[in-house]
C-alpha positions as a Markdown table, in Angstrom:
| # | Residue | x | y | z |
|---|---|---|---|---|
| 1 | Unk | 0.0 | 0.0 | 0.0 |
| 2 | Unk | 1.8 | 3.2 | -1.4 |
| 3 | Unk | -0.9 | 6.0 | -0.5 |
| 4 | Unk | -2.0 | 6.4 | 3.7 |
| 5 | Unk | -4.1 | 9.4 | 4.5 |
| 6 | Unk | -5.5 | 11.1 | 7.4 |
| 7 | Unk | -7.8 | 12.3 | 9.6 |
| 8 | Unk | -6.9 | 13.9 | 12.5 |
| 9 | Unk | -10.0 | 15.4 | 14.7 |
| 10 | Unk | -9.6 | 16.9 | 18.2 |
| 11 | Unk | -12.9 | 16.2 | 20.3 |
| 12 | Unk | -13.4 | 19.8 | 21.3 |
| 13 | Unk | -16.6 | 20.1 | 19.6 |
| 14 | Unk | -18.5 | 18.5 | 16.9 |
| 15 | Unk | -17.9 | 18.0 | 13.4 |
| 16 | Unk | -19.0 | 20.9 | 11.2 |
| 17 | Unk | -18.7 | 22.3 | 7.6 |
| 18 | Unk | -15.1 | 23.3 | 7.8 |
| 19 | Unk | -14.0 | 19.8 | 9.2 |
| 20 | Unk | -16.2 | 18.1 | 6.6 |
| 21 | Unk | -14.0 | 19.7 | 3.9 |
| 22 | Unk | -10.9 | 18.1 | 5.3 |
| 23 | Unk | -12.2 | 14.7 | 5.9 |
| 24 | Unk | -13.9 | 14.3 | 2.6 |
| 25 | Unk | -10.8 | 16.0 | 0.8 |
| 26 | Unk | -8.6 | 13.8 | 2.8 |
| 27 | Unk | -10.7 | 10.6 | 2.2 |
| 28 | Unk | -11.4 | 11.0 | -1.1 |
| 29 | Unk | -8.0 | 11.5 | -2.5 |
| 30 | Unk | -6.8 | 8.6 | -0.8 |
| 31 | Unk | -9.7 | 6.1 | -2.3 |
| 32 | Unk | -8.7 | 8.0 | -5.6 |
| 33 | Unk | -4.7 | 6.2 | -4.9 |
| 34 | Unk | -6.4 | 3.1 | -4.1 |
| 35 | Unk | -4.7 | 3.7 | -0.5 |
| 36 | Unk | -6.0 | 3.7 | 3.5 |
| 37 | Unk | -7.2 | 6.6 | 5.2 |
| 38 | Unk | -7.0 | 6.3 | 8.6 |
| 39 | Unk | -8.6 | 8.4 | 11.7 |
| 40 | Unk | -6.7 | 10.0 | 15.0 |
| 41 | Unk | -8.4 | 11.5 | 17.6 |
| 42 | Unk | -5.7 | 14.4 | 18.9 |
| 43 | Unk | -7.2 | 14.8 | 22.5 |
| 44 | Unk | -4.0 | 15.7 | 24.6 |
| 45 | Unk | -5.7 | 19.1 | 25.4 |
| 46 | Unk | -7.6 | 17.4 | 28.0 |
| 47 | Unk | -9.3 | 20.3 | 29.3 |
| 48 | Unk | -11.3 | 21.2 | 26.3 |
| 49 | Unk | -11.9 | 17.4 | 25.4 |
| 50 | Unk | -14.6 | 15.5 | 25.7 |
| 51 | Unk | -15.9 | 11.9 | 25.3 |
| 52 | Unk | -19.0 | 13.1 | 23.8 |
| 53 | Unk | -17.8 | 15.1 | 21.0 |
| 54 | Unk | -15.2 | 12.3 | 20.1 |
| 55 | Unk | -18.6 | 9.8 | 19.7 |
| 56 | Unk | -20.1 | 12.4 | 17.9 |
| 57 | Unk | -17.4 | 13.0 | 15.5 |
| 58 | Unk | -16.9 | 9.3 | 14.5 |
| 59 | Unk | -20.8 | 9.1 | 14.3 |
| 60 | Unk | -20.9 | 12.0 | 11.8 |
| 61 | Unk | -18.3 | 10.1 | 9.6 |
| 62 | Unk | -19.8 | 7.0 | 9.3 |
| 63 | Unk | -23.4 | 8.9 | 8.6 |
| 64 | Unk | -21.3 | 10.6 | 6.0 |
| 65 | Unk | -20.0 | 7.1 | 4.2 |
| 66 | Unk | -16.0 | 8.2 | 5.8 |
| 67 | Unk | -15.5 | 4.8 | 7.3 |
| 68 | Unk | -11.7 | 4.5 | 8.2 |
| 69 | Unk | -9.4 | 1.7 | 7.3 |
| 70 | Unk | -8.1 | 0.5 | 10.5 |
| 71 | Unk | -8.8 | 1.3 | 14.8 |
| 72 | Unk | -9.0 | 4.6 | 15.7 |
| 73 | Unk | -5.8 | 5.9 | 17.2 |
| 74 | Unk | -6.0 | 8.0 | 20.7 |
| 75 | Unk | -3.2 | 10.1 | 21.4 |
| 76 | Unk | -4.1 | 9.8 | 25.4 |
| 77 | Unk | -3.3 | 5.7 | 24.6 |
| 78 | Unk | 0.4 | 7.3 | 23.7 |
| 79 | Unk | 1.5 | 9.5 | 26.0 |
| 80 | Unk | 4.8 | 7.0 | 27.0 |
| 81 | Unk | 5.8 | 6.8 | 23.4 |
| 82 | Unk | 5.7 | 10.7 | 23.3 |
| 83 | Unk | 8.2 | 11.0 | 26.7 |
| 84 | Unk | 10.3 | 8.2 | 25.2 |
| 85 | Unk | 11.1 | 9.8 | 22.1 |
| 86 | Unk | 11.3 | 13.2 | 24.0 |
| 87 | Unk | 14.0 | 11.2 | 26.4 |
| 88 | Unk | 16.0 | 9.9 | 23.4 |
| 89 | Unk | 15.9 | 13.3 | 21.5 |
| 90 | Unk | 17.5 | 14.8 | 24.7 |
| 91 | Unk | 19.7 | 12.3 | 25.3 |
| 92 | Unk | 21.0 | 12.8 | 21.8 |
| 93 | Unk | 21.5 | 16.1 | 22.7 |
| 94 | Unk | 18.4 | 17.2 | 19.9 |
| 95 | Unk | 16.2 | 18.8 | 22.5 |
| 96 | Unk | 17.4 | 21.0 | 25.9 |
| 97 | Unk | 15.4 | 22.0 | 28.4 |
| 98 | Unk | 14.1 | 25.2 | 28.8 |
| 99 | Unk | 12.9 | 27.4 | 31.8 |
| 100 | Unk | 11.9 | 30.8 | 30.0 |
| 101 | Unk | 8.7 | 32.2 | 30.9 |
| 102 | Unk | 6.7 | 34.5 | 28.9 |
| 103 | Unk | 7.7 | 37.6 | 30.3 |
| 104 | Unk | 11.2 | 36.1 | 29.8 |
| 105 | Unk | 11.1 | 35.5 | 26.3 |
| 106 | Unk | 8.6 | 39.0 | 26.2 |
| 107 | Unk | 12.0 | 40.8 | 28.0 |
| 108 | Unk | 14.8 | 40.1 | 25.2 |
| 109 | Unk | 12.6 | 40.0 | 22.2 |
| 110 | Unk | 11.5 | 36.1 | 21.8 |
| 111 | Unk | 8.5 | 35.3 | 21.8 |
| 112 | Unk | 8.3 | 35.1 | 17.6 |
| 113 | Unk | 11.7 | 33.7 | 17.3 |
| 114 | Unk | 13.2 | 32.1 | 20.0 |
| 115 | Unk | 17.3 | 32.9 | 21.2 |
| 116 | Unk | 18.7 | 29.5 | 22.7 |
| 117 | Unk | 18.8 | 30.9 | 25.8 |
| 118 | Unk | 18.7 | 28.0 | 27.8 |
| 119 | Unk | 20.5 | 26.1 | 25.6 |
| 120 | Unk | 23.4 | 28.3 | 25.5 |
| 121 | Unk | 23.2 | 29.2 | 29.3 |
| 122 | Unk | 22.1 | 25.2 | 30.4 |
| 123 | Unk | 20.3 | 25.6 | 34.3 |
| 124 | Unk | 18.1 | 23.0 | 36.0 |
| 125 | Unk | 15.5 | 25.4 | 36.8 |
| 126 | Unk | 11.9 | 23.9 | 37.2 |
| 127 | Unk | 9.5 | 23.6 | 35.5 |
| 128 | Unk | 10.6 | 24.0 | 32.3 |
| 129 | Unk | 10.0 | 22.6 | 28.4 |
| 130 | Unk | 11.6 | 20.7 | 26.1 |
| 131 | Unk | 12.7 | 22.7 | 23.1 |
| 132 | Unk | 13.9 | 21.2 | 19.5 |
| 133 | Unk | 17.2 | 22.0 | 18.6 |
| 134 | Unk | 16.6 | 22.9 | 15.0 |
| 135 | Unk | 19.2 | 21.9 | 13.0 |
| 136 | Unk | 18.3 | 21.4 | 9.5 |
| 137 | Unk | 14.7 | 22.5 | 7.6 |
| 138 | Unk | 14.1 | 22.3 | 3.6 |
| 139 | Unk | 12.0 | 23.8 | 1.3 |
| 140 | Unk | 8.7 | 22.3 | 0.0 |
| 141 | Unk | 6.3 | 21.9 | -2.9 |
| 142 | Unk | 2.8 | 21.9 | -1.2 |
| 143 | Unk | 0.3 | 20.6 | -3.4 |
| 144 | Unk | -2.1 | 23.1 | -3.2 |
| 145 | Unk | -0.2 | 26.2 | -1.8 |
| 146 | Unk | 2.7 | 25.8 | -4.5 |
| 147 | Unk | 6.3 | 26.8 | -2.9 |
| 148 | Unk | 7.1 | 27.0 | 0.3 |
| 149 | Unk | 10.7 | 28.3 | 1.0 |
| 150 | Unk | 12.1 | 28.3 | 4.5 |
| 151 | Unk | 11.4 | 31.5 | 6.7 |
| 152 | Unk | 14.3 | 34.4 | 6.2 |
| 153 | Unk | 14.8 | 34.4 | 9.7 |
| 154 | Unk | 14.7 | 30.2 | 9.8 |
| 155 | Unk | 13.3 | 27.9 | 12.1 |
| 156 | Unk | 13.2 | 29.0 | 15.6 |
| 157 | Unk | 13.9 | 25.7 | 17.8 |
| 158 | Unk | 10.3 | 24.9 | 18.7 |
| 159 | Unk | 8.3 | 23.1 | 22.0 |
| 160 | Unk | 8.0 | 19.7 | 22.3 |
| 161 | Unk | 7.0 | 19.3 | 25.8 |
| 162 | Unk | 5.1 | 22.4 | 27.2 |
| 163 | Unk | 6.0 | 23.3 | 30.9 |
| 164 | Unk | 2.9 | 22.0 | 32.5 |
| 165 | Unk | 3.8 | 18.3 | 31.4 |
| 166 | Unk | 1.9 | 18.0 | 28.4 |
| 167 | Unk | 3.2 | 17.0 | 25.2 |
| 168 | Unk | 3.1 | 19.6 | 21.8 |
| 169 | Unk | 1.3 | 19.1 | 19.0 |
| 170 | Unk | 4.7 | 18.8 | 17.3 |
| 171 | Unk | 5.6 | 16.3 | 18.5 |
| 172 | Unk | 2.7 | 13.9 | 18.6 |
| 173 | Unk | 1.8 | 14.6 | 15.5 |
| 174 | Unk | 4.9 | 13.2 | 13.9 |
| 175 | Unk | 5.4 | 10.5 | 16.0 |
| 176 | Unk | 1.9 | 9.5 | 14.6 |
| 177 | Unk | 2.5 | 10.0 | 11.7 |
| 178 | Unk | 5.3 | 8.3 | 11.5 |
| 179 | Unk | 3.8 | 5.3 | 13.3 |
| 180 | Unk | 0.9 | 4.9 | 11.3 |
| 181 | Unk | 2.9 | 4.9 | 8.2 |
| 182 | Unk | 1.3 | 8.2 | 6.9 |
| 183 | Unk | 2.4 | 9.4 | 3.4 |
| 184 | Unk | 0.2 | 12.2 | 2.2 |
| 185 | Unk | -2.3 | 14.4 | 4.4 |
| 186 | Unk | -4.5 | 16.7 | 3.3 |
| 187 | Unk | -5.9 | 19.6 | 5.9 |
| 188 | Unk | -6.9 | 23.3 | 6.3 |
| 189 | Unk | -4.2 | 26.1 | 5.6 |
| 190 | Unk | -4.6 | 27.2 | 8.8 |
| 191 | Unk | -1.5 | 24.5 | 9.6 |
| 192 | Unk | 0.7 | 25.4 | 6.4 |
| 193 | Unk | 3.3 | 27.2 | 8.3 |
| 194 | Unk | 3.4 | 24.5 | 11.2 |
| 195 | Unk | 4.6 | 22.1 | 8.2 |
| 196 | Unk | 8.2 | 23.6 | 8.3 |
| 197 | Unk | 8.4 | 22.8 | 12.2 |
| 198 | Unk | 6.9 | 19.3 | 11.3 |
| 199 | Unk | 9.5 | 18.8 | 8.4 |
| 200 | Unk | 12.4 | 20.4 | 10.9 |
| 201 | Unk | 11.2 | 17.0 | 13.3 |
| 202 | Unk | 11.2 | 14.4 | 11.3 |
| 203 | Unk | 14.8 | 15.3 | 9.8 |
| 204 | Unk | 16.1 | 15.0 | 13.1 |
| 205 | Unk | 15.0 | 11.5 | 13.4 |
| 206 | Unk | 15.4 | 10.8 | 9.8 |
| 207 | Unk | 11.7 | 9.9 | 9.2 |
| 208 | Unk | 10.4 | 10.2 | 5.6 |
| 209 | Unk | 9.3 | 13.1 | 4.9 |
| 210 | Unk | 5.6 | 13.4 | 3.9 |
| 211 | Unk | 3.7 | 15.2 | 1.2 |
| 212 | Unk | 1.4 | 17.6 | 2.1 |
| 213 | Unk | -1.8 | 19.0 | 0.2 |
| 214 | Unk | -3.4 | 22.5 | 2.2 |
| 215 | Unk | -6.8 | 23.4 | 1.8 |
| 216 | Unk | -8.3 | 26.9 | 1.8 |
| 217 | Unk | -10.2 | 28.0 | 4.9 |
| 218 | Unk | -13.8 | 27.8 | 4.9 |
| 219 | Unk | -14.4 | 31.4 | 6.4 |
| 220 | Unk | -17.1 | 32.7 | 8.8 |
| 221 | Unk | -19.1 | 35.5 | 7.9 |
| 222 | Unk | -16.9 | 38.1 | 10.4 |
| 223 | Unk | -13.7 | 36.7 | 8.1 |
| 224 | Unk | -12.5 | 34.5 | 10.8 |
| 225 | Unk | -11.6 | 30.5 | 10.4 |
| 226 | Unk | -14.8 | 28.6 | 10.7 |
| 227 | Unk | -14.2 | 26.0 | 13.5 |
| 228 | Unk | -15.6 | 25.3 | 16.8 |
| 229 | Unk | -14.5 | 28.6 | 18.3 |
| 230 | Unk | -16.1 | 30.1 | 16.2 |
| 231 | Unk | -19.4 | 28.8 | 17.0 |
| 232 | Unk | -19.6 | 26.7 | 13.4 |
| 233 | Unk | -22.5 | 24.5 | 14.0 |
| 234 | Unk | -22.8 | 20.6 | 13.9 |
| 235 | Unk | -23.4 | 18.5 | 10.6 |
| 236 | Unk | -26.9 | 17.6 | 10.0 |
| 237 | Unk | -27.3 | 13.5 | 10.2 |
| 238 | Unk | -30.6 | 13.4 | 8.6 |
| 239 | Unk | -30.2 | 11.2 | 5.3 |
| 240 | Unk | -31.9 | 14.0 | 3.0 |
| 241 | Unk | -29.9 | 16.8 | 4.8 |
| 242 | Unk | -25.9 | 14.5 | 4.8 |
| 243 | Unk | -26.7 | 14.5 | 0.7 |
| 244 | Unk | -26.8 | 17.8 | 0.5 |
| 245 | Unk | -24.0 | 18.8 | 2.6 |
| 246 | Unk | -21.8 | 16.2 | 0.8 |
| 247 | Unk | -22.8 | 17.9 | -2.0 |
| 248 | Unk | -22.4 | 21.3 | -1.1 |
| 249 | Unk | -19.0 | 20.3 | 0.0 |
| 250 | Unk | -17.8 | 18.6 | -3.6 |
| 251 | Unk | -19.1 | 22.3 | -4.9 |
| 252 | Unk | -16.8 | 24.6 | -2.6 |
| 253 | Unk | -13.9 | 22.0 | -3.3 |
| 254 | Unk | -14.1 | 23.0 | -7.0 |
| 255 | Unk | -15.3 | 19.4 | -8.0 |
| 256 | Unk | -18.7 | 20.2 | -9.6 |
| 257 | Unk | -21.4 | 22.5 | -10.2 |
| 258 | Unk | -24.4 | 23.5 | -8.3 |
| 259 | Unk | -26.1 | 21.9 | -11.5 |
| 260 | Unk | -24.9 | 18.5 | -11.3 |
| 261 | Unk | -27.1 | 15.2 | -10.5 |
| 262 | Unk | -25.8 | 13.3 | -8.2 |
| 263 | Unk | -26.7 | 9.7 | -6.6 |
| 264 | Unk | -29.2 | 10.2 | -3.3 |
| 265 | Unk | -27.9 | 7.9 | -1.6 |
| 266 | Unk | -24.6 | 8.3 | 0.8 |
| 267 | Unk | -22.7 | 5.2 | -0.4 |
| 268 | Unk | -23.5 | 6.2 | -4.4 |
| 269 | Unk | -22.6 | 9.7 | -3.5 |
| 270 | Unk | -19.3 | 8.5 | -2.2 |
| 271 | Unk | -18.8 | 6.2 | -4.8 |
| 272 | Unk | -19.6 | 9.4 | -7.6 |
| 273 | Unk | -17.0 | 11.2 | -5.9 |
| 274 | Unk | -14.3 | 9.4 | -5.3 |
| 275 | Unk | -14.4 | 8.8 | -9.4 |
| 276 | Unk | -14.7 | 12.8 | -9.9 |
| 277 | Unk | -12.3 | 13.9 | -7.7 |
| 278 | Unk | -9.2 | 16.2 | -9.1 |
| 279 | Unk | -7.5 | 17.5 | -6.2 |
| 280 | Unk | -6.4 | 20.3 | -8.9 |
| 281 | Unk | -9.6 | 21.1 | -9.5 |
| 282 | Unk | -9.4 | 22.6 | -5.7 |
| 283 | Unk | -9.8 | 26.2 | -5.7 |
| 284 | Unk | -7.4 | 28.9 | -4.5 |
| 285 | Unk | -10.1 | 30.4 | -2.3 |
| 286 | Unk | -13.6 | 28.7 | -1.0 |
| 287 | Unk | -16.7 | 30.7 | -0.8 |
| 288 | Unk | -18.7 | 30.3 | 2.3 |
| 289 | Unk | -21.8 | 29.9 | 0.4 |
């Protein structure tokens, strides 16, 4: 199997329009490479997770014919492999620790980019986080965003363990990835620039590097990124009402026309699209219509 894609979900609310675009993008363009697509649940921000949202997510994609290829992975069932690879990268001397707070970083002007304090002025002060040492990042071709060179001011070494205990994004992410033998993902735009971090990772442990396809943002009517923050509601799970947001999703990726008939029934719809689909025909910019 040459082609694994992605779904990655955090349980912080329900699944809406926005999140539909992903997982349908994401599904359909692996069924189009004959590959898996698999489905994470990214729930290490405890706080604002819940086991309701996560049933109601994976509910929403089987109502929506999104049936994953294998168990779902629960990044909560992984926190030892995170502090393991966290403990080699250190030991490896990859990662440092550092104790800079915010006013700290605020104070000589690092909050954007950050100065290797700690790592050129080691202390055992507690608590502190575990920081990447970034030593090598490369240019990409994203898929849908075209070129992406390195930052001018390059890749600040990043968090991989906040100071409160709790794992980064970072570094679960790729770990996953890596894990679940992930090749492609597709997701919003909203992540593009956390690809470079990502990339900066898994050259440090000499993981494949992945290929990556970014989506335009579905925006809310104020401009803002529609998501759970901002209020988007749930997907309708009422057969009639799943058809036509499937639909209305295969029109705002570019993939048809308002016009066009399409099978009323989920699995046909599916079916229709996956034979349609042209990730090209994605457009620059989708219309919250």
């Amino acid at each position: 199997m040459s082609y694994i894609g992605r779904f990655a979900p955090s349980p912080t609310g329900p699944l809406h329009e926005g999140s539909l675009l992903t997982a349908l993008a994401s599904y359909l363009e692996a069924k189009k490479h004959q590959g898996l697509w698999l489905v994470r649940i990214e729930d290490l921000d405890q706080p604002r997770c819940d086991q309701a949202h996560e049933t109601a997510i994976l509910n929403a994609l089987e109502a929506y014919g999104l049936c994953w290829d294998q168990r779902v992975l629960r990044q909560t069932d992984r926190i030892k492999r995170y502090e393991d690879l966290c403990q080699s990268l250190i030991e490896k001397q990859q990662a440092y620790q550092c104790s800079c707070s915010r006013t700290d970083l605020k104070s000589r002007h690092a909050l954007q980019h950050y100065d290797r304090y700690c790592l050129l002025h080691p202390n055992q002060k507690q608590p502190a986080a575990i920081r990447l040492k970034v030593e090598k990042s490369l240019a990409f071709k994203d898929r849908l965003a075209g070129h992406q060179a390195i930052p001018a001011e390059g890749i600040s070494d990043f968090i991989l363990y906040r100071r409160d205990g709790i794992v980064a994004y970072q570094l679960a992410v790729v770990l996953d990835d890596y894990e679940q033998g992930v090749t492609d993902i597709v997701r919003g735009s909203d992540l593009l620039l956390e690809t470079h971090k990502q990339r900066a990772l898994q050259l440090s442990l000499d993981y494949p590097l992945l290929e990556y396809a970014h989506l335009p943002l579905v925006l809310a009517e104020d401009g803002q990124k529609l998501s759970k923050q901002t209020f988007a509601t749930a997907l309708p799970t009422q057969p009639e009402a799943i058809i036509r947001q499937l639909k209305k999703a295969m029109v705002r990726l570019g993939q048809i026309d308002e016009t066009c008939d399409t099978p009323i029934d989920v699995e046909g719809f599916i079916t229709f699209a996956t034979e349609v689909w042209d990730i090209k025909k994605v457009p620059k910019v989708i219309k919250n219509s």
